[in-house]
Structure formats: C-alpha cells, structure tokens
KEVEXZA-897615 format. One record per residue: x, z, y of N, C-alpha, C in turn. Coordinates in pm, whole numbers, padded with zeros to 5 digits, always signed. Layout:
n_X  n_Z  n_Y  ca_X  ca_Z  ca_Y  c_X  c_Z  c_Y
X  Z  Y  X  Z  Y  X  Z  Y
...
END
This chain:
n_X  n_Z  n_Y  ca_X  ca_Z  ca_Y  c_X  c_Z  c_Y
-01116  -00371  +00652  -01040  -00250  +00640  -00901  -00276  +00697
-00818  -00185  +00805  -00689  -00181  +00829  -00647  -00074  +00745
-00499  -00185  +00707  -00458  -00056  +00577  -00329  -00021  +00634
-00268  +00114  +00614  -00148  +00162  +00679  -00056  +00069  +00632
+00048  +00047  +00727  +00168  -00001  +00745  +00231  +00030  +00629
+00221  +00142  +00603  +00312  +00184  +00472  +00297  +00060  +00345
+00147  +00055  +00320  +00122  -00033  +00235  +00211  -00138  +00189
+00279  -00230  +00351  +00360  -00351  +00332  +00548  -00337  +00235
+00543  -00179  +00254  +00641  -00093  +00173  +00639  -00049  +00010
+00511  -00095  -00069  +00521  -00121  -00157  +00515  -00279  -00230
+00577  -00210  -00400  +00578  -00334  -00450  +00469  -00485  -00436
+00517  -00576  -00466  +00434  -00714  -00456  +00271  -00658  -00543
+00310  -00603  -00664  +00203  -00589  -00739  +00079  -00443  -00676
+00136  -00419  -00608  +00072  -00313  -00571  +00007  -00352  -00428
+00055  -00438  -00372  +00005  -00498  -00261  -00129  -00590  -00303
-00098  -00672  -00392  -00195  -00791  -00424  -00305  -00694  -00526
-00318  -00565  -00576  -00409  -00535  -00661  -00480  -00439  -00537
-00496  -00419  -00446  -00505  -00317  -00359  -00620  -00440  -00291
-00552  -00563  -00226  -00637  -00639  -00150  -00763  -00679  -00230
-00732  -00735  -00393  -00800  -00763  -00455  -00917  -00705  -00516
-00877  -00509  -00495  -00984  -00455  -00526  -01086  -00441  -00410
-01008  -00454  -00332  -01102  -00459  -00182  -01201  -00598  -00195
-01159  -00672  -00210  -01220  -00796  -00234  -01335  -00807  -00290
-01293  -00731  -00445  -01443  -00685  -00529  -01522  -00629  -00432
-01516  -00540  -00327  -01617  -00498  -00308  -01655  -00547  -00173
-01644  -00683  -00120  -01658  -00704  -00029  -01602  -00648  +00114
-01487  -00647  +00086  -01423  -00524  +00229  -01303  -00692  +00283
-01304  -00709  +00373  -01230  -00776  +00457  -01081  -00711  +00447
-00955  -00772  +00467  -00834  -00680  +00519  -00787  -00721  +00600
-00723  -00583  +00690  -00643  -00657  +00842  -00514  -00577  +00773
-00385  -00675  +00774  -00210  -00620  +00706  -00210  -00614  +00858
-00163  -00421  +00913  -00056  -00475  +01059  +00103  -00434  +01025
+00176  -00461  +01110  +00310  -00445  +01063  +00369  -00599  +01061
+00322  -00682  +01050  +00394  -00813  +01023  +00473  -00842  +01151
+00625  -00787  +01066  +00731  -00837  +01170  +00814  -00949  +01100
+00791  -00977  +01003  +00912  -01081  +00993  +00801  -01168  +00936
+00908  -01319  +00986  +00835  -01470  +00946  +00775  -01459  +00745
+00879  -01403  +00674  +00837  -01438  +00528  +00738  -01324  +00489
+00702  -01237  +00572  +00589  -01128  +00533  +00484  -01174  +00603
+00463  -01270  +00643  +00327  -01409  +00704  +00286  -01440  +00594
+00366  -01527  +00523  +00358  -01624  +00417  +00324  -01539  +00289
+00388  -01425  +00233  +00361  -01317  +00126  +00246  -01290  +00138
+00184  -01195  +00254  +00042  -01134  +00308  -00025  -01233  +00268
-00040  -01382  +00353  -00155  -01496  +00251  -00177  -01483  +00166
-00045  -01543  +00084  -00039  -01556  -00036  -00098  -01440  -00113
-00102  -01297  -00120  -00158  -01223  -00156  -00315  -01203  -00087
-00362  -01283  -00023  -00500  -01316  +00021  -00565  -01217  +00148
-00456  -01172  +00256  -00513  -01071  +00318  -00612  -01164  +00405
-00689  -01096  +00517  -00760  -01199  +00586  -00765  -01174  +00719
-00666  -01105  +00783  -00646  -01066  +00902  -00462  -01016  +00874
-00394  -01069  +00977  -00231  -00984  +01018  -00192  -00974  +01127
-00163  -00855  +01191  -00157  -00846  +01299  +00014  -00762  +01297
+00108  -00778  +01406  +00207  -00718  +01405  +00288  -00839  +01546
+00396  -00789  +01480  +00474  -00818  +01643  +00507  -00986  +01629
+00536  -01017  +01500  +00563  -01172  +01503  +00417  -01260  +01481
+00262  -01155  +01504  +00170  -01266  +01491  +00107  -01233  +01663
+00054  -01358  +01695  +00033  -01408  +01834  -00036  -01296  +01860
-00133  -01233  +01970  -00247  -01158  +01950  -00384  -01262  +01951
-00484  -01237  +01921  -00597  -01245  +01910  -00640  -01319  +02017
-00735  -01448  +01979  -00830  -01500  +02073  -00932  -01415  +02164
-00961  -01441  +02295  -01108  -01385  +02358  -01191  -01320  +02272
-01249  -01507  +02209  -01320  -01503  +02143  -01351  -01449  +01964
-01265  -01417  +01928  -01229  -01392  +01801  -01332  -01300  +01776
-01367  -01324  +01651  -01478  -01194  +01618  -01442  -01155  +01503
-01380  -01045  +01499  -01388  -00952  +01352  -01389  -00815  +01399
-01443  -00747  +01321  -01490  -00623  +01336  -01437  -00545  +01191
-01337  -00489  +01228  -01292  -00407  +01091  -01294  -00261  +01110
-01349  -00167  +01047  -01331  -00035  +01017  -01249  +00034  +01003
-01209  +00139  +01095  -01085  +00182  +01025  -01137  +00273  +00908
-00978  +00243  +00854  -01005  +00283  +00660  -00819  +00309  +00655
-00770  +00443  +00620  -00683  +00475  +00577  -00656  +00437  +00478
-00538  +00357  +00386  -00505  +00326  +00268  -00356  +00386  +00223
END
C-alpha cells in the first residue's frame, strides 16, 4: 500500500498504529515523501517496508515490488 504523504504529518503514534494495522493484514507499505535524513531512520523504525522521496536513491532495474495504490 502507498499511503498519502500527509500521513508523514501526523503524530509518531498514529504513524506506527496505521503501519501496524496494515501489517495485521498482510499489506506491505511504501512511506513517499522522505525528504529529510531523520524521517529514514523514524519510517524504519516504525517498520515501513518501502520509502521513497527525494533524499531516497530511486529504485533498482531489478527491484520487484508491486504495491497497490491505496489512499490512506
């Protein structure tokens, strides 16, 4: 699932219960928006599994993920 940008605009707790319910149900997450170095390290840490934005590299050739879009 890519979740709106907005998302990275709420609180810590609202970020990490959001991924986590996704989790329950088996849904992957792509965070985009990651412009700054310490919203790398947060996004992990809150367990996303894809970040894409201006301070992360782009994507291998080869890379395979396939995410849905999904409004959040």
């Amino acid at each position: 699932m890519s979740a709106a940008p907005a998302l990275l605009k709420e609180n810590d707790d609202t970020i990490k219960r959001i991924i986590n319910t996704c989790h329950r149900h088996s849904i992957l997450i792509l965070l985009p928006g990651i412009n700054r170095a310490e919203d790398v390290n947060l996004c992990w840490s809150f367990g996303a599994d894809l970040l894409e934005g201006n301070y992360i590299p782009p994507p291998a050739e080869d890379t395979d993920f396939s995410f849905s879009p999904v409004i959040v």
